[in-house]
C-alpha positions in Angstrom: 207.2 91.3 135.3 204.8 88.8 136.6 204.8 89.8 139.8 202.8 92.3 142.0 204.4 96.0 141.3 206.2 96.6 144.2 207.2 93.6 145.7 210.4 92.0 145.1 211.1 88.6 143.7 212.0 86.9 147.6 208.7 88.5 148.5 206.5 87.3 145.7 207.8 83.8 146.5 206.7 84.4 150.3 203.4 85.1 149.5 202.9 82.2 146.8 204.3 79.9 150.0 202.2 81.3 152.6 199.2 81.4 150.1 199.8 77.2 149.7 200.4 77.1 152.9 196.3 78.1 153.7 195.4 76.1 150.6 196.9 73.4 152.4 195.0 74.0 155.6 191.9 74.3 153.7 192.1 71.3 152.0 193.5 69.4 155.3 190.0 71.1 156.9 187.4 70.5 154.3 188.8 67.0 152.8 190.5 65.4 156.1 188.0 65.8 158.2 185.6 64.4 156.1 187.5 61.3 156.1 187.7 61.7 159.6 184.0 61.8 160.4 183.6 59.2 157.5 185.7 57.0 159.1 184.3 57.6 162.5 180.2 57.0 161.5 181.3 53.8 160.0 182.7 52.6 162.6 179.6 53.9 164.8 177.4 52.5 162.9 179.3 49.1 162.6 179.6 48.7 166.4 176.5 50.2 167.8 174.0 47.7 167.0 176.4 45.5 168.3 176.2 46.5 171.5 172.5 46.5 171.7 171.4 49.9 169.8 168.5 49.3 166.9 170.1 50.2 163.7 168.4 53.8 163.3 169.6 54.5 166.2 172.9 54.2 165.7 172.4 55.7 162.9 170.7 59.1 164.0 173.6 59.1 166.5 176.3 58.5 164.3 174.9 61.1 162.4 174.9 64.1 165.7 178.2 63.0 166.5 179.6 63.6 163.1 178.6 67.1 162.9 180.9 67.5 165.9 183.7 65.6 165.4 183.7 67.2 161.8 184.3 70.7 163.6 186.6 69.6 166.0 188.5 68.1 163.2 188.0 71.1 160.8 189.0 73.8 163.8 192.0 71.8 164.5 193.2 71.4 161.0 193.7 75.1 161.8 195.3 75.5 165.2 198.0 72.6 165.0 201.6 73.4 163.8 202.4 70.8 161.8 200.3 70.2 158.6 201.7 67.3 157.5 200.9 66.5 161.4 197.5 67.4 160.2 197.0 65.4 157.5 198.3 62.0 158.6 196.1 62.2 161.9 193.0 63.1 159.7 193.8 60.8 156.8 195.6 58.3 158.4 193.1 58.0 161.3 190.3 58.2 158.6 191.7 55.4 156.9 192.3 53.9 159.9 188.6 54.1 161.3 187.1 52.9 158.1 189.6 49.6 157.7 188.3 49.0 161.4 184.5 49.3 160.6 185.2 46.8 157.8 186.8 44.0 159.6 183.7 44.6 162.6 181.4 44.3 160.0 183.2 41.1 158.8 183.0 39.4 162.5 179.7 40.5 163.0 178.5 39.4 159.9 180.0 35.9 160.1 179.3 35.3 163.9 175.9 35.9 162.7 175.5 33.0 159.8 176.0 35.7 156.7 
């Protein structure tokens, strides 16, 4: 038997779902908020100076900021119901973020003769 002794087929298949189940959170923790954040300090960075920050500035806040958002992210990746909730806010707003950043950068770039 392939299984664990003492544990019935129904049951082995539980505990392989419930174990992809927290591989799933885990990788919607570690990899979606990192697209999250990665997405959000793009953006940051892209609009910042904009608005009249220096470039390392925007920068070194981008960079604080991340380290929270990542744990918000990561924590919350745990706590909501729905994974594939989980992973379409993360990725999808990710995604979302960084498409955003791009197009600023575009504007900003040609409203300034580049």
């Amino acid at each position: 038997m392939a299984g664990s002794p003492g544990l019935s087929r129904g049951d082995a298949m539980k505990q392989q779902s419930a174990q992809g189940v927290v591989l799933g959170r885990i990788a919607a923790g570690v990899l979606g908020s990192y697209v999250l954040t990665w997405g959000a300090v793009a953006l940051l960075i892209a609009a910042l100076p904009s608005a009249g920050l220096s470039f390392e500035d925007a920068e070194n806040l981008s960079g604080m900021l991340a380290i929270l958002l990542y744990l918000a992210a990561f924590l919350w990746a745990f706590s909501a119901l729905s994974l594939s909730r989980v992973w379409v806010v993360l990725a999808g707003g990710g995604a979302a973020l960084a498409v955003t950043a791009s197009l600023l950068q575009y504007v900003v770039l040609r409203s300034a003769g580049g």
